[in-house]
C-alpha positions as CSV (number, residue, x, y, z in Angstrom):
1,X,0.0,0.0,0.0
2,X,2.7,2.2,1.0
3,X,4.4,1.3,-2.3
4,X,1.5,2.6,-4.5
5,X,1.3,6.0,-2.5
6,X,4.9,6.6,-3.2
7,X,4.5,5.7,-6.7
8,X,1.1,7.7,-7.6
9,X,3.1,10.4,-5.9
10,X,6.0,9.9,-8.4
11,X,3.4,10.0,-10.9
12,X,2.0,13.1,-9.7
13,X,4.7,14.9,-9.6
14,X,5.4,14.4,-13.2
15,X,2.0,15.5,-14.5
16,X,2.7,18.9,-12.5
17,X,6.1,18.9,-14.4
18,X,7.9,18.9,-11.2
19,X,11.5,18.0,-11.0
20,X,12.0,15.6,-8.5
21,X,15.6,16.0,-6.3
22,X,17.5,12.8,-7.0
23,X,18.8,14.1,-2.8
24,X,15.5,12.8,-1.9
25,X,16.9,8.6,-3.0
26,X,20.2,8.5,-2.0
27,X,21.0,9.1,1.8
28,X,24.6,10.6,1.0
29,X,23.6,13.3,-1.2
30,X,22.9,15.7,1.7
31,X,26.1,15.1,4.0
32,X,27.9,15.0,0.6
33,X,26.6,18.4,-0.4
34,X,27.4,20.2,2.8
35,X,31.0,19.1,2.1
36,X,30.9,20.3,-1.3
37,X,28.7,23.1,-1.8
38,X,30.8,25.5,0.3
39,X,34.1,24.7,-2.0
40,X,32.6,24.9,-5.0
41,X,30.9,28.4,-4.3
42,X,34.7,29.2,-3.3
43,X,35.8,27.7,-7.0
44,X,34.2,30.3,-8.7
45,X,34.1,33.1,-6.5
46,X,36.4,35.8,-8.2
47,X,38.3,36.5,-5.6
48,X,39.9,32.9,-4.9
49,X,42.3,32.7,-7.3
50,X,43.4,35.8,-6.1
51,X,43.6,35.0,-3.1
52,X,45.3,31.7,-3.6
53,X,48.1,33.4,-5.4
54,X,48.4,35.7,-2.4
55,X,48.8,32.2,-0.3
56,X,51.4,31.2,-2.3
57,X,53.4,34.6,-2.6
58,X,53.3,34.9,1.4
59,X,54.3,31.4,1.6
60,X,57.3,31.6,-1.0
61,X,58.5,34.8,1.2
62,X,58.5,33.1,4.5
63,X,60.1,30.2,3.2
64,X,63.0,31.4,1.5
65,X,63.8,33.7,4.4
66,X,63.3,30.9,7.1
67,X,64.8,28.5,5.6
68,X,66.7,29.7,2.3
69,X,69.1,27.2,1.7
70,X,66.0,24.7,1.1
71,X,63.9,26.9,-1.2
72,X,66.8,27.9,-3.5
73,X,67.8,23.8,-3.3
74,X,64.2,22.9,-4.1
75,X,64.2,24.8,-6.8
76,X,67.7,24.9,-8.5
77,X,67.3,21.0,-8.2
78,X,67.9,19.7,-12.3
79,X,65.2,17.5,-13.5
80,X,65.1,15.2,-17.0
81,X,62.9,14.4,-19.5
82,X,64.8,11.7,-22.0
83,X,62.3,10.2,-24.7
84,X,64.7,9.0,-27.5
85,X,66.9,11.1,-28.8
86,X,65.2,14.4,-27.5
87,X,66.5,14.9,-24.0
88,X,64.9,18.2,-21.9
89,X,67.2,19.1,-18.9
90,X,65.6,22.0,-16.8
91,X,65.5,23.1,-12.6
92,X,62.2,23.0,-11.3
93,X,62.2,26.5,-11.4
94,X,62.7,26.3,-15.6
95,X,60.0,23.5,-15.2
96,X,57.1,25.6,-13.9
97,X,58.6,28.8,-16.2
98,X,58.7,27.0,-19.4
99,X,56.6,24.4,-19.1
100,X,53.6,25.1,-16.1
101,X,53.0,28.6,-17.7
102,X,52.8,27.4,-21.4
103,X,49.3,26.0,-19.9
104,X,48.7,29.5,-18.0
105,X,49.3,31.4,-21.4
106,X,46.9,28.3,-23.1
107,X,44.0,29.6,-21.0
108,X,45.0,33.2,-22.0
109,X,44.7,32.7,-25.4
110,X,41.6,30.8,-25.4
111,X,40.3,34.0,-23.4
112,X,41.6,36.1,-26.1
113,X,40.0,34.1,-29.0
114,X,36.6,33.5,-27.2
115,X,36.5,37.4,-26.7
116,X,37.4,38.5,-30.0
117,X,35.3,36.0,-31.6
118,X,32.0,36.6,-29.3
119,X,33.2,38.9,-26.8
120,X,33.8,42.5,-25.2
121,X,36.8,42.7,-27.8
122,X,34.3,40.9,-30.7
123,X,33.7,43.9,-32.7
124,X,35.4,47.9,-33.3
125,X,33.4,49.3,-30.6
126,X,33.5,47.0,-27.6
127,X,37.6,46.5,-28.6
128,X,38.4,49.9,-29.4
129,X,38.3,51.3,-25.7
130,X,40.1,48.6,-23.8
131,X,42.4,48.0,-26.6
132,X,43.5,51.5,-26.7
133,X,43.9,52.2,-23.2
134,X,45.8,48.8,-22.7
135,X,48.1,50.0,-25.9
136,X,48.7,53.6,-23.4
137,X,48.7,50.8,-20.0
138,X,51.5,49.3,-22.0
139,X,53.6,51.9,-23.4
140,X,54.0,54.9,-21.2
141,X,54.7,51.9,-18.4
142,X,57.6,51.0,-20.8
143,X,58.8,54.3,-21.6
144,X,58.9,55.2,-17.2
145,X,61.4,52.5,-17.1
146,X,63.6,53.2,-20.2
147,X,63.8,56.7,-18.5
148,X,64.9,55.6,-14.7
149,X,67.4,52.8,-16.2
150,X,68.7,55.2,-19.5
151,X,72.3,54.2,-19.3
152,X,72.1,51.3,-17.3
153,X,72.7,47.4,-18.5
154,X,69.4,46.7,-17.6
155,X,67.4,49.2,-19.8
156,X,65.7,46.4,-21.7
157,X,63.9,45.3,-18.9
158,X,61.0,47.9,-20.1
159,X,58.6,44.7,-20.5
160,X,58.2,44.1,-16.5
161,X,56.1,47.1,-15.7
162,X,53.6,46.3,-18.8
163,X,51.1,44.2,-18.1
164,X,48.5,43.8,-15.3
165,X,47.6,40.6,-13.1
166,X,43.8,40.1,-13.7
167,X,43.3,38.2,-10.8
168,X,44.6,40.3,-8.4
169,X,42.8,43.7,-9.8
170,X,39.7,42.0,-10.4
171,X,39.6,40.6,-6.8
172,X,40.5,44.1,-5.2
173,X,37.6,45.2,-7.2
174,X,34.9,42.4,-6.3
175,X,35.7,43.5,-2.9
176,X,34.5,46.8,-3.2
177,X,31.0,45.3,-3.9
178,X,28.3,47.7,-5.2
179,X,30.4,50.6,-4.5
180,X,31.7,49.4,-8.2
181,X,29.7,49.6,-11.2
182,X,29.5,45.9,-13.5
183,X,30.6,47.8,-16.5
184,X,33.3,48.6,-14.7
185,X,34.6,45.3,-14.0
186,X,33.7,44.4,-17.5
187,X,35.7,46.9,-19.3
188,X,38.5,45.8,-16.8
189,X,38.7,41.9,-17.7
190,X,38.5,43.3,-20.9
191,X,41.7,45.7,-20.6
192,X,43.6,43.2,-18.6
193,X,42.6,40.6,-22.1
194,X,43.8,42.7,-25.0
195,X,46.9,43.4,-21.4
196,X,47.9,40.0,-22.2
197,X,47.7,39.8,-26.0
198,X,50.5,43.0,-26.1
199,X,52.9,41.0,-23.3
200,X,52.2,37.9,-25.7
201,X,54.0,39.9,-28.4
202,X,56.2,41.4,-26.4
203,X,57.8,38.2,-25.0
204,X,57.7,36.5,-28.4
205,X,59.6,40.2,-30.4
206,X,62.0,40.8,-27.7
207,X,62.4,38.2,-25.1
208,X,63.1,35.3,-27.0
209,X,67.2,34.0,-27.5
210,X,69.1,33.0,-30.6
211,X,66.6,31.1,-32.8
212,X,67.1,27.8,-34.3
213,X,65.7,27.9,-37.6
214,X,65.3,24.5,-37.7
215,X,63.2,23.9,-34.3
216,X,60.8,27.0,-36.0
217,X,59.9,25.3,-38.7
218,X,59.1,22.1,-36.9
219,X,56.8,24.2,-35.0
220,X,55.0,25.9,-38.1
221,X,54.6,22.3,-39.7
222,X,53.1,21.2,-36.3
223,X,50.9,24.0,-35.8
224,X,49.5,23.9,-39.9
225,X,48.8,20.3,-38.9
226,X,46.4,21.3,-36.1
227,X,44.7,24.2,-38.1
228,X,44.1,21.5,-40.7
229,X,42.4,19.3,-38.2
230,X,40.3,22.4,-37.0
231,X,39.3,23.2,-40.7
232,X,38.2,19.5,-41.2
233,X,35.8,19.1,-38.4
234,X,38.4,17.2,-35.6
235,X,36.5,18.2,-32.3
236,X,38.6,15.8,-30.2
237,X,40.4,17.6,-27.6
238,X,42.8,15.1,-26.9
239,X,44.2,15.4,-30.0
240,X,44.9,18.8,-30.2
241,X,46.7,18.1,-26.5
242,X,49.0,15.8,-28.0
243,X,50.0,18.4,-30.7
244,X,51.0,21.1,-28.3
245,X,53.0,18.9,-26.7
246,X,55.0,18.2,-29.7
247,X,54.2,21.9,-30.7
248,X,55.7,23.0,-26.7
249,X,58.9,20.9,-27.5
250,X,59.4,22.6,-31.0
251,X,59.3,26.2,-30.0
252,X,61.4,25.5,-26.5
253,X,63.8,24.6,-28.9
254,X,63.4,27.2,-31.4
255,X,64.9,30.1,-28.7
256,X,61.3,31.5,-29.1
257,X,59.7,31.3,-25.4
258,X,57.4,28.2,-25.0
259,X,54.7,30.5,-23.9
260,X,54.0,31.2,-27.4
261,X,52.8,27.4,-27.9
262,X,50.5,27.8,-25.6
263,X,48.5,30.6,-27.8
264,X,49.2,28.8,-30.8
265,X,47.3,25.8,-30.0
266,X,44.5,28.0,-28.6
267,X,44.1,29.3,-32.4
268,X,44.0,26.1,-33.2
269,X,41.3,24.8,-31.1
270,X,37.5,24.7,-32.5
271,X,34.7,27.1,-31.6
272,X,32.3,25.7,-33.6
273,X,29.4,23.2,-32.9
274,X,29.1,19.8,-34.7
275,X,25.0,19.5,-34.2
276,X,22.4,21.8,-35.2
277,X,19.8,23.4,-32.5
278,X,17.0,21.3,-33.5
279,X,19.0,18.1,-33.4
280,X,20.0,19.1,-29.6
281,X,16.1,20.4,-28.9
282,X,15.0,16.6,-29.8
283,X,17.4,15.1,-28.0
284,X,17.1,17.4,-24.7
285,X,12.9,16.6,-25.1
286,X,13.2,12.8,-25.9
287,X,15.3,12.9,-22.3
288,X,12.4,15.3,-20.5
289,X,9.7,12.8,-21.6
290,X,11.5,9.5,-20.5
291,X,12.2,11.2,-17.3
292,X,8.7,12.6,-16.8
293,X,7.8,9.1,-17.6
294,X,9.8,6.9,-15.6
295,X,10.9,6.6,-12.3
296,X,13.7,8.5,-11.8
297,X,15.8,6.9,-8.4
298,X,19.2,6.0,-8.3
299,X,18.2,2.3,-8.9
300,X,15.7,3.1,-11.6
301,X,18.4,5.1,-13.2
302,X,20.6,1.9,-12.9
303,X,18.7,-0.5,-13.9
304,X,16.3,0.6,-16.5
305,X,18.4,0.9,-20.1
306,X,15.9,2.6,-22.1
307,X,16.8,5.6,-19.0
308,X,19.8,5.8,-19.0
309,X,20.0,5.8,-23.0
310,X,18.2,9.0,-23.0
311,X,20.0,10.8,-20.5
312,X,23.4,9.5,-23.0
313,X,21.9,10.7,-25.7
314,X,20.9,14.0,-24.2
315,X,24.6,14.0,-22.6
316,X,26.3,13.5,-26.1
317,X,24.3,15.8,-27.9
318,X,25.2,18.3,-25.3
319,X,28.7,18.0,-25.8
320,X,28.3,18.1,-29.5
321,X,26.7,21.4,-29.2
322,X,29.2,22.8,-26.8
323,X,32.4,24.4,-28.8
324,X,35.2,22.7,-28.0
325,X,37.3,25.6,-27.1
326,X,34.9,26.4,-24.2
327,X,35.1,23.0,-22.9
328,X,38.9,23.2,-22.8
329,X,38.7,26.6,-21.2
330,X,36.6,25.1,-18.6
331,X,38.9,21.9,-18.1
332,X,41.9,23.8,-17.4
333,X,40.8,27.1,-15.7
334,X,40.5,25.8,-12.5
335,X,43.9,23.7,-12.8
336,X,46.0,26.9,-13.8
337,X,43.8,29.2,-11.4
338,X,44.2,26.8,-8.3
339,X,47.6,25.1,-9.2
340,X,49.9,26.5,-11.8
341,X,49.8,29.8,-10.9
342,X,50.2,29.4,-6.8
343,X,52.9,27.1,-7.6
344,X,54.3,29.4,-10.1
345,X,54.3,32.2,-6.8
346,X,56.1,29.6,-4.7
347,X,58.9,29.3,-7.5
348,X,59.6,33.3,-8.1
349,X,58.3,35.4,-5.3
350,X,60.8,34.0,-2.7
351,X,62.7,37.0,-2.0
352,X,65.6,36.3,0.4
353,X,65.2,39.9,1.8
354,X,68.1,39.8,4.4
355,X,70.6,39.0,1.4
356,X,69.6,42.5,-0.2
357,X,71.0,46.3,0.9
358,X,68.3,48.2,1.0
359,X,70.2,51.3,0.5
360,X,71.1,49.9,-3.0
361,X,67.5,48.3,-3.5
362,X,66.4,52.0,-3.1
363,X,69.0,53.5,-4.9
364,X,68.5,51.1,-7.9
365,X,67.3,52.5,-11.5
366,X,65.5,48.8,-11.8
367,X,63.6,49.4,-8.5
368,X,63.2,53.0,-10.2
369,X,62.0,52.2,-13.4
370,X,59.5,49.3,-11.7
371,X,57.9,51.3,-9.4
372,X,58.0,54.5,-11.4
373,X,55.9,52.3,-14.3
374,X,53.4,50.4,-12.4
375,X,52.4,53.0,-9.9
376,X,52.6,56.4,-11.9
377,X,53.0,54.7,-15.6
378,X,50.1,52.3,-15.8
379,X,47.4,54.8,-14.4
380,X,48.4,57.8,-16.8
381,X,48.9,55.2,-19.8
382,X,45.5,54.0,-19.4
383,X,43.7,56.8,-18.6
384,X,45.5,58.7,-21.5
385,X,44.3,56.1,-23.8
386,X,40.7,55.8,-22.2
387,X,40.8,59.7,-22.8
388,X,41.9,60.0,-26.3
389,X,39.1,57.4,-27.7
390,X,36.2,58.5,-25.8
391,X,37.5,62.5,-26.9
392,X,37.8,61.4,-30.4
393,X,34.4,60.0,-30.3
394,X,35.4,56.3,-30.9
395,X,34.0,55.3,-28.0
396,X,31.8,56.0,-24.4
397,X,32.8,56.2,-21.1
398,X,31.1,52.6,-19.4
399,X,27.9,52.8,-18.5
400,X,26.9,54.1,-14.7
401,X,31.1,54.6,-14.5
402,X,32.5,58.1,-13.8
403,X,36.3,59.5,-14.7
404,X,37.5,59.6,-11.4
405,X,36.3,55.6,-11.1
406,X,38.6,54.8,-14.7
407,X,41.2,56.7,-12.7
408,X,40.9,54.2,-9.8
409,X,40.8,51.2,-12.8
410,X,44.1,52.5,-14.1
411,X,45.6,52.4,-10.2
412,X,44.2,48.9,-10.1
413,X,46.1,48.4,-13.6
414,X,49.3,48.9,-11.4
415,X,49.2,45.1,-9.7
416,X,51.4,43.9,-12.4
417,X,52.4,40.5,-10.0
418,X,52.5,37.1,-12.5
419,X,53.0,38.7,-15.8
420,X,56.1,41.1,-14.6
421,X,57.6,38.2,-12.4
422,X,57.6,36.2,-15.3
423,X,58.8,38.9,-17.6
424,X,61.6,40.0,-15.1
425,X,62.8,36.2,-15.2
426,X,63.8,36.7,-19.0
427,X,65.0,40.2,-19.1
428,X,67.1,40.4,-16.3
429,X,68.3,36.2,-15.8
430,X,69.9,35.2,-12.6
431,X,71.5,37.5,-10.4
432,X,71.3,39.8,-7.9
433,X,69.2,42.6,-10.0
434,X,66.6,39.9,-10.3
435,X,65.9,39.7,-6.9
436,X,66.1,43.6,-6.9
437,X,63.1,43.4,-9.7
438,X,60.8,40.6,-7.6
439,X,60.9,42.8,-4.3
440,X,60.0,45.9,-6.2
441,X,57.2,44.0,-8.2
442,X,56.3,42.7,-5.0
443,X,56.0,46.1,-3.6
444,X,54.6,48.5,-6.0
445,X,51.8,45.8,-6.7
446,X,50.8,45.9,-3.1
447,X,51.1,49.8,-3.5
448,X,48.8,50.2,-6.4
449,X,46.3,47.3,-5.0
450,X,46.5,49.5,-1.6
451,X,45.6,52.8,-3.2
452,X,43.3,51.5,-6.5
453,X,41.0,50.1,-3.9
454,X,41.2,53.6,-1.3
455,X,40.4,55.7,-4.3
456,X,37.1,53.7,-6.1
457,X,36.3,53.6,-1.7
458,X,36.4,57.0,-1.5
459,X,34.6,57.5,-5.6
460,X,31.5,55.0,-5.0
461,X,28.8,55.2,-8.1
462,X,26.6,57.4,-6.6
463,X,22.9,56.3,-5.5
464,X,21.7,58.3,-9.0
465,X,23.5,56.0,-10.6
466,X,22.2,53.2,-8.8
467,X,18.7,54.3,-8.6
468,X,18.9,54.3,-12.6
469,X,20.3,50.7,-12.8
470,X,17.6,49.5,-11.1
471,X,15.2,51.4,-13.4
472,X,17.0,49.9,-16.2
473,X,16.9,46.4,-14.9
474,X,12.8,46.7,-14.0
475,X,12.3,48.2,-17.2
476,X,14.1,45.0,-19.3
């Protein structure tokens, strides 16, 4: 008797087109939850990669000044990779540069394709504002630190005060809640996108060694290979990860850095679909009706096959339909947000303070030309540019965002952490000016973080602003 209840209740609830919760049949789905739910709200919070990094930075300080013998033995320690004739010998340290942040600059050029294709950098006037005041972020950043090091043997390092650490700035501004407008945020992420596409450049024109003609033209054959398999329909991801291995291996060869790869095979990848919207639209119903139809429990689901060949169906066509860059985006974010670049942190922010004279770390035209750029350089760069395009009439200022609030974005542009560590690393090599260049990244990021998040404190969008959102939003 008590069987039939439950069942005409099952029944019921699929007439009403209500979805059951599959919690409700399996005990461990609650207790399970609780464990989960809470890290994976953390996951994609916006601020906990940032905040990660932060970990690992404070980490890599406190170890290499407690115990500095064992961080620089860690990571000075020579590792092998021998597979026939090819033979790879790098330091851990070379590992996570060269090989770690190849994946990192993957993810950044699958953001950069996915906006330009679709995105806030998708046509001339959602691009030309970021774009422009990332080109003045970029240069006048550059031209700060050719100034403070003219005459000095370490004027090329103009490329370590040019970019700006997403993460970081984008978390400073989450925290500032409401007081911060979403365009705002929006027109930063974008900024800090077409950010990276310049240091891409960058790196690849001027910060690459001798090149082995040879090794390049290995990697051109490789990368025409995968572009072939884009153009004739190959969706299979794991394909196109095999290539940039080989493709990685080429250009590390090639004296071009083997960040490049990692862009190269995000051209490569796929954004198409490979089924049509009525396809998926069958496929999705056929699913809804066996499940409003069936009993849906976790032995149900197990044992009856028609099920479970619906939900398949419904599972591959949604997979078809989803491009295959996004999925790869989505496979490796959380591995390069949560992994690579903490560990990265732990490799290259381990000052050994003690070791340094702060007399000369003050009196140096690196420290100079680093803090000169990212605190004074990137806000006037970016503002200049934002300036010139909205003057000329190419552009408008972001919606519900004020000038003094673009100031406070350009301020924010200052945290220059991951890309100018990594930059530093192949301008200035080993040696004591290197360690000069991590402390002063360390510090004049902390000083714009400190001072872009006072100044959009104290220049809030006002409550007309906000009054007129929510107008907007009721309205739509």
């Amino acid at each position: 008797m008590k069987k039939k209840k439950k069942d005409t209740a099952v029944n019921a609830a699929s007439r009403a087109n209500v979805k059951l919760n599959p919690q409700n049949n399996v005990k461990l789905a609650a207790p399970l939850k609780a464990v989960l739910t809470p890290f994976e709200h953390f996951i994609k919070a916006e601020t906990s990669s940032g905040t990660v990094l932060l970990s690992a930075t404070i980490l890599a300080l406190l170890w290499a000044n407690l115990f500095p013998k064992s961080y620089l033995g860690f990571w000075n320690t020579w590792a092998s990779i021998i597979i026939g004739p090819l033979r790879l010998d790098h330091t851990f340290a070379e590992w996570v540069n060269d090989g770690l942040m190849s994946v990192f600059f993957l993810q950044v050029g699958l953001e950069l394709k996915r906006e330009i294709r679709v995105g806030d950098l998708s046509t001339f006037g959602q691009a030309i504002l970021p774009v422009v005041a990332a080109a003045g972020g970029m240069l006048v950043p550059a031209l700060f630190f050719t100034i403070c090091a003219y005459g000095s043997p370490y004027s090329h390092g103009w490329g370590i005060p040019m970019a700006t650490d997403i993460a970081f700035a984008l978390g400073v501004m989450t925290m500032l809640g409401r007081r911060v407008p979403t365009s705002l945020k929006v027109f930063l992420t974008a900024l800090a996108v077409a950010d990276d596409l310049g240091a891409v450049i960058v790196i690849a024109l001027f910060y690459s060694g001798n090149l082995n003609v040879t090794a390049i033209l290995a990697a051109l054959i490789v990368f025409s290979v995968l572009i072939l398999f884009n153009r004739l329909g190959v969706r299979i991801l794991t394909i196109y990860s095999i290539g940039g291995v080989f493709l990685w291996m080429c250009i590390l060869k090639s004296g071009i850095h083997a960040s490049l790869a990692g862009v190269l095979l995000a051209i490569s990848i796929p954004t198409w679909t490979s089924i049509d919207k009525d396809r998926l639209r069958h496929a999705l119903a056929t699913a809804e009706h066996a499940l409003g139809h069936r009993k849906y429990t976790e032995e149900g689901a197990l044992g009856d096959k028609h099920l479970r060949g619906y939900i398949e169906l419904a599972n591959i066509s949604s997979n078809k339909a989803m491009p295959p860059l996004v999925i790869m985006e989505r496979t490796i974010s959380t591995f390069v947000s949560f992994i690579i670049m903490p560990v990265f942190a732990l490799a290259n922010s381990g000052v050994i303070v003690h070791q340094l004279d702060f007399g000369a770390f003050i009196a140096d035209p690196v420290t100079h030309g680093i803090a000169c750029g990212l605190i004074l350089g990137k806000p006037i760069g970016i503002v200049l540019g934002t300036f010139i395009t909205i003057k000329l009439g190419l552009a408008k200022v972001p919606r519900l965002a004020s000038w003094s609030q673009l100031a406070g974005v350009g301020i924010l542009g200052g945290i220059g952490f991951t890309m100018s560590l990594f930059v530093s690393n192949l301008a200035l090599g080993n040696g004591a000016h290197l360690e000069v260049a991590k402390l002063a990244i360390l510090c004049s990021s902390a000083t714009a973080g400190i001072l872009g998040f006072i100044w959009l404190y104290l220049h809030p969008q006002s409550s007309s602003d906000e009054s007129s959102a929510k107008d907007i939003a009721q309205e739509s």
